[in-house]
LOTISE-18727 format. One record per residue: x, z, y of N, C-alpha, C in turn. Coordinates in steps of 0.2 Angstrom, whole numbers, padded with zeros to 4 digits, always signed. Layout:
N
XZYXZYXZY
...
end
This chain:
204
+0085+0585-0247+0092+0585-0247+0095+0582-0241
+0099+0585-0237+0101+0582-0231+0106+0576-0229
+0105+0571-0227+0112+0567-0229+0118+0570-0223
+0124+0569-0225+0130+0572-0222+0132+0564-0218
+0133+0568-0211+0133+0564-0206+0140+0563-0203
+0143+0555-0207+0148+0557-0204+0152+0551-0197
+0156+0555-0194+0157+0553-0187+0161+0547-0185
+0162+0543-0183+0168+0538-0184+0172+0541-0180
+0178+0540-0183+0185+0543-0180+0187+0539-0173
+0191+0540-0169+0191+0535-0162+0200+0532-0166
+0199+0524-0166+0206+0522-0168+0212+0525-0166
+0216+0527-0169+0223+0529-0167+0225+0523-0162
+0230+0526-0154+0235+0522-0152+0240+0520-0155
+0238+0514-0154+0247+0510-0156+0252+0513-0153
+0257+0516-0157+0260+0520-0159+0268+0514-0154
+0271+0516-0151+0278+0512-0146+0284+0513-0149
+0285+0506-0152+0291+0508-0156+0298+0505-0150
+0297+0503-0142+0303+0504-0139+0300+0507-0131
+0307+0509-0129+0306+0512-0123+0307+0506-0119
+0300+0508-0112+0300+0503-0109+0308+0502-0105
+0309+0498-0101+0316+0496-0098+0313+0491-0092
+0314+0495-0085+0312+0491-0079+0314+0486-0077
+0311+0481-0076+0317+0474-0073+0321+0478-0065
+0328+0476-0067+0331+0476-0059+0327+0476-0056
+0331+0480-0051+0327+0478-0044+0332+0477-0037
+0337+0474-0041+0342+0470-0037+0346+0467-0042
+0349+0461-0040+0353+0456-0042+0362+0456-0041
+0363+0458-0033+0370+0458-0036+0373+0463-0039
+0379+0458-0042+0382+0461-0048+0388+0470-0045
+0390+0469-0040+0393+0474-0036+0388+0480-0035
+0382+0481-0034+0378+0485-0033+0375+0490-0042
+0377+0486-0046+0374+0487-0051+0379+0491-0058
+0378+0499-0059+0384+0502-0063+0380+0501-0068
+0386+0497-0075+0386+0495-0081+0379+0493-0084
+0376+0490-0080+0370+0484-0078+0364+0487-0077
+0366+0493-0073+0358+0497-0072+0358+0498-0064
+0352+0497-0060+0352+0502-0053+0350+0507-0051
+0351+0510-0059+0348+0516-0055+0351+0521-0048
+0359+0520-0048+0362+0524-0042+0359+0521-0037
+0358+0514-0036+0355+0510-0032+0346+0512-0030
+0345+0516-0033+0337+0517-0035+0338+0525-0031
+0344+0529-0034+0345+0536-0030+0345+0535-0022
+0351+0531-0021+0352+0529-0014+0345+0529-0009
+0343+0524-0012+0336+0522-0009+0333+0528-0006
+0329+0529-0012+0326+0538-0012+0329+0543-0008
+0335+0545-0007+0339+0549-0003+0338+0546+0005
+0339+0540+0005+0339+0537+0011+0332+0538+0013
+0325+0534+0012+0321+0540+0013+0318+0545+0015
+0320+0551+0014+0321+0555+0013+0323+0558+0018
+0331+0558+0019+0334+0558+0024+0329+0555+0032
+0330+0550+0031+0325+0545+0038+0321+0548+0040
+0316+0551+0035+0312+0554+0037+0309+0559+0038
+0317+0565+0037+0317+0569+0039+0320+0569+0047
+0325+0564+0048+0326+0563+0056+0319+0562+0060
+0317+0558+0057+0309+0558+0061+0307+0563+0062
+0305+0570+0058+0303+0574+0060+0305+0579+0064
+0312+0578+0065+0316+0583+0070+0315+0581+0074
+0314+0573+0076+0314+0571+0084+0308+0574+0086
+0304+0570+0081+0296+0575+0085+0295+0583+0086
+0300+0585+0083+0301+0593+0085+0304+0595+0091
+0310+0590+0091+0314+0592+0098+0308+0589+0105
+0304+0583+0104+0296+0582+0108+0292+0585+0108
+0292+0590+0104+0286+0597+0104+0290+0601+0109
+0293+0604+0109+0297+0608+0112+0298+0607+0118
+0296+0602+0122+0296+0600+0128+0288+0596+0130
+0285+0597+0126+0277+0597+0126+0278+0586+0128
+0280+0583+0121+0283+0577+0123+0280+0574+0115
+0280+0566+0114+0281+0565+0107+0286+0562+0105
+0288+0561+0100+0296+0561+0096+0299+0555+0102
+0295+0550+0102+0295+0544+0104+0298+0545+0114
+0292+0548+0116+0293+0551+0122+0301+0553+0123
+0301+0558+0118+0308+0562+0119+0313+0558+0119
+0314+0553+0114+0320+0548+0114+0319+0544+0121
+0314+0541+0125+0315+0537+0130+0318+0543+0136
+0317+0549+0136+0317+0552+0140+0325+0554+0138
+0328+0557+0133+0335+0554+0132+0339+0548+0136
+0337+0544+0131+0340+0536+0130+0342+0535+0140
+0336+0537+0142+0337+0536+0149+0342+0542+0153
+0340+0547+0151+0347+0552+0155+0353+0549+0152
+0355+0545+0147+0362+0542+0143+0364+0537+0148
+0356+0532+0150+0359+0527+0152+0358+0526+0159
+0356+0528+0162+0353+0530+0169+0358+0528+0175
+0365+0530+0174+0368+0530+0177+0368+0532+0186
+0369+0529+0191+0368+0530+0197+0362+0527+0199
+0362+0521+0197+0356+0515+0200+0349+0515+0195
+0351+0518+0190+0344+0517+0183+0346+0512+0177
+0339+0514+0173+0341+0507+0167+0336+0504+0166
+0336+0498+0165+0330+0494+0164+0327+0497+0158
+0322+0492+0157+0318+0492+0152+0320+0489+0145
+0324+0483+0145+0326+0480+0139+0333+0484+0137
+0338+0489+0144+0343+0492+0142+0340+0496+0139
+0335+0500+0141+0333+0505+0136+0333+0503+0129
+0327+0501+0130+0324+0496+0120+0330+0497+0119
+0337+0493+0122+0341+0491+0116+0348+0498+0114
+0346+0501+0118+0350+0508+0117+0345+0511+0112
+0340+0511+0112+0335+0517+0110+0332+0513+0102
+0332+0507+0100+0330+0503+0094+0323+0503+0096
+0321+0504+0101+0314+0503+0101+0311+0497+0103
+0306+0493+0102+0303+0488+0105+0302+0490+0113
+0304+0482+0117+0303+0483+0123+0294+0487+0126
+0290+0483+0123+0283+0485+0125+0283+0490+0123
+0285+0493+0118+0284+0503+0116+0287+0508+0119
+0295+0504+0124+0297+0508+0128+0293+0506+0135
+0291+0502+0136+0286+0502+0142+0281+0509+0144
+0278+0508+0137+0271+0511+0138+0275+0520+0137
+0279+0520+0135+0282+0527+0134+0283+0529+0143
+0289+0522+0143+0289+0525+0151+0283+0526+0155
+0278+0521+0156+0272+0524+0159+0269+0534+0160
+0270+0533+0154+0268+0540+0151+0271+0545+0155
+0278+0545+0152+0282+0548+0156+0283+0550+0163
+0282+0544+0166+0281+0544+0172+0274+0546+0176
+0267+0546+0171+0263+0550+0173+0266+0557+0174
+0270+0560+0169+0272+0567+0166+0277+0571+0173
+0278+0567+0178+0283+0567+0181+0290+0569+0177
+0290+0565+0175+0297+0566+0171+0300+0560+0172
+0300+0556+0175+0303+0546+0176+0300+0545+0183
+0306+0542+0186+0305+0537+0191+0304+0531+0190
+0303+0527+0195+0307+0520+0193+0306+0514+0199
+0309+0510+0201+0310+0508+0206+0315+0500+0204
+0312+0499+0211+0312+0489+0209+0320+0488+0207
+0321+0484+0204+0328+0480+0200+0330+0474+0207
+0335+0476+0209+0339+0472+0216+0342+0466+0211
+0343+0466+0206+0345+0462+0201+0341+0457+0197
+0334+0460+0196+0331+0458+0194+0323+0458+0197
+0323+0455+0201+0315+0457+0205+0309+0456+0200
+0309+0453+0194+0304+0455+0191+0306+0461+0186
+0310+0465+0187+0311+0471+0182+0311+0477+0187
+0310+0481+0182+0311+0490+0187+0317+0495+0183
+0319+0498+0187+0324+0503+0184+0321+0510+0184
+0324+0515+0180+0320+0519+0176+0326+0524+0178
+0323+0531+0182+0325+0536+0183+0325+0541+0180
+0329+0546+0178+0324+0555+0178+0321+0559+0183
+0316+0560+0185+0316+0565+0192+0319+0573+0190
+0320+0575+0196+0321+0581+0195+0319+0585+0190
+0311+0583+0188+0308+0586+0183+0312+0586+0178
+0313+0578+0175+0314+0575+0171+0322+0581+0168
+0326+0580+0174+0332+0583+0173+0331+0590+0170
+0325+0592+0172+0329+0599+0171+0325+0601+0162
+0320+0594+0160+0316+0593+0155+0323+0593+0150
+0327+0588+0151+0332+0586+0146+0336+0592+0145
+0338+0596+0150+0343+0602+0151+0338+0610+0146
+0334+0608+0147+0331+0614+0144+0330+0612+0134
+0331+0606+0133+0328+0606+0127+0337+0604+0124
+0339+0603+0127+0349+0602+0125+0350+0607+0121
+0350+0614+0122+0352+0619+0119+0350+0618+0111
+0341+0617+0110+0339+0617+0104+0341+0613+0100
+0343+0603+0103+0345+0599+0101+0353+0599+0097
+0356+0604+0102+0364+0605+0100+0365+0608+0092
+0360+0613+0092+0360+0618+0087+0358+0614+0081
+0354+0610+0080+0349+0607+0075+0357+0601+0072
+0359+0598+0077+0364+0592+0077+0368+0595+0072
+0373+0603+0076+0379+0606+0074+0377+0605+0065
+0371+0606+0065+0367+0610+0056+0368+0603+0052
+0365+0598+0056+0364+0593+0054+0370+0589+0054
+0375+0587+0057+0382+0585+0056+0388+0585+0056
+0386+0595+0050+0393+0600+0049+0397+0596+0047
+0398+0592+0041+0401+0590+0036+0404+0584+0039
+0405+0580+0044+0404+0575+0045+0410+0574+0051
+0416+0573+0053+0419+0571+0058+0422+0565+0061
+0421+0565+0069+0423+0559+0073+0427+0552+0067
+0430+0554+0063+0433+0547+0061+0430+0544+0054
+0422+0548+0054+0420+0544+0049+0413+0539+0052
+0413+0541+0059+0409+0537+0064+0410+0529+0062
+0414+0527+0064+0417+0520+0061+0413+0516+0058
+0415+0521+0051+0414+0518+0044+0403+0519+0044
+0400+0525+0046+0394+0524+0047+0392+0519+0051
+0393+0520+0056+0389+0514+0062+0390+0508+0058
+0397+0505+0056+0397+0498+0053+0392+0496+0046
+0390+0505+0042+0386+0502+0036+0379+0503+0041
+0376+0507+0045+0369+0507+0047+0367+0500+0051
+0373+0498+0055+0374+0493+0060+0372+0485+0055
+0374+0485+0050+0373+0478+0044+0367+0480+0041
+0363+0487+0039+0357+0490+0036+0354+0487+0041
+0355+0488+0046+0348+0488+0052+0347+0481+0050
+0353+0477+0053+0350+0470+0053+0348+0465+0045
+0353+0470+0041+0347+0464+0032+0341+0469+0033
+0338+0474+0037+0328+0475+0037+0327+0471+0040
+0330+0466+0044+0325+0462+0050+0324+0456+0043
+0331+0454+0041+0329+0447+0035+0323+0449+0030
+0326+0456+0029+0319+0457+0023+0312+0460+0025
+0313+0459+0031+0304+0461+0035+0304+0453+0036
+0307+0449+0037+0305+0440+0036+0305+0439+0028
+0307+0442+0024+0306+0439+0016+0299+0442+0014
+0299+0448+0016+0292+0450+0017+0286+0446+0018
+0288+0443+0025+0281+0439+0026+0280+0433+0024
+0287+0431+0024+0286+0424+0020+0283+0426+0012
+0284+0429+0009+0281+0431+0001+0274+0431+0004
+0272+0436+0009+0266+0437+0009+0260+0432+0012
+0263+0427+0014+0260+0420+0016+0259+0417+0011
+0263+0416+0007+0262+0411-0001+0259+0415-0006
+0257+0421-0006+0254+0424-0008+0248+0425-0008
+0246+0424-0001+0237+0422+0002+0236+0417+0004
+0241+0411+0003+0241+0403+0005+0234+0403-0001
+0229+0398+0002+0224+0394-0005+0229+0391-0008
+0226+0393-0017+0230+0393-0021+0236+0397-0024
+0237+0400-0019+0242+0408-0020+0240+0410-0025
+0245+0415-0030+0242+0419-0033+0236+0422-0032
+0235+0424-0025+0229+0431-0024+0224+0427-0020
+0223+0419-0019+0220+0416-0017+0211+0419-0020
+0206+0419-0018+0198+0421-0022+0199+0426-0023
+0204+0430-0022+0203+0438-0026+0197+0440-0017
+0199+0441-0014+0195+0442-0010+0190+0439-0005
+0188+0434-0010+0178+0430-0007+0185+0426-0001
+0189+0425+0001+0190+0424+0006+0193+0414+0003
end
């Protein structure tokens, strides 16, 4: 007679008698509707989203002139700022958001591409000022028409008198990333200080 074989059953999961509930992920009380962040949580996500769809269009409007997004903006930023005599290097950066040494090495580039001049600072004899050459010109002028149309799409909904009110929210946004890219690292230092929380997790 066979004996009947039988299988142990694998234990049931414990069964969740409450729905999880995330800690905030902000503190102040103005940012928070009727004590949730989630709209705070949406913004974010949108933003983005948003941002990094502008990125990709920049790098589009740098395709299209056989440039990369980066290139394109200094190549911009300088036809804006150029003026008679040229812009320097730090005028750029600070027109363009970019690091001084990123817009160096861009301008290099460029200026391999014949697309940029640049010539000594009478103001500045340790600085140079940055031209478009004729190339340059006629680089910006060619790729205008595309940039216009994408803009029109991209800033239907939007008129001169809400400019204001945006530059002053991206203008304060710009600057609490620079505190929270410092909170960042200060967390991230005490964080791998010996002793830190994450102190011996890595032999180190």
């Amino acid at each position: 007679m066979k004996k009947k074989i039988f299988r142990q059953m694998p234990a049931a999961a414990p069964s969740r008698t409450k729905e999880f509930v995330p800690p905030l992920t902000v503190s102040h009380p103005q940012l928070l509707v009727a004590g949730s962040d989630e709209k705070l949580r949406e913004i974010l996500y949108l933003m983005v989203f948003a941002f990094g769809r502008l990125q990709s269009l920049r790098e589009a409007f740098g395709r299209d002139i056989s440039l990369t997004g980066s290139q394109f903006v200094v190549l911009m930023g300088t036809a804006r700022r150029q003026g008679s005599e040229g812009v320097s290097i730090r005028d750029l950066s600070d027109h363009t958001h970019l690091a001084s040494t990123h817009v160096t090495t861009e301008v290099g580039k460029l200026i391999s591409k014949g697309l940029l001049t640049k010539s000594a600072n009478m103001r500045d004899r340790r600085g140079v000022l940055v031209r478009l050459s004729p190339k340059g010109e006629a680089a910006v002028r060619e790729v205008a028409p595309f940039v216009r149309r994408v803009n029109d799409i991209l800033f239907q909904h939007l008129t001169a008198k809400d400019f204001p009110t945006i530059i002053e929210f991206l203008s304060g946004f710009a600057l609490n990333t620079e505190y929270a890219v410092v909170e960042i690292r200060r967390t991230e230092r005490e964080r791998d200080a010996p002793g830190g929380p994450r102190a011996g997790r890595t032999g180190r």
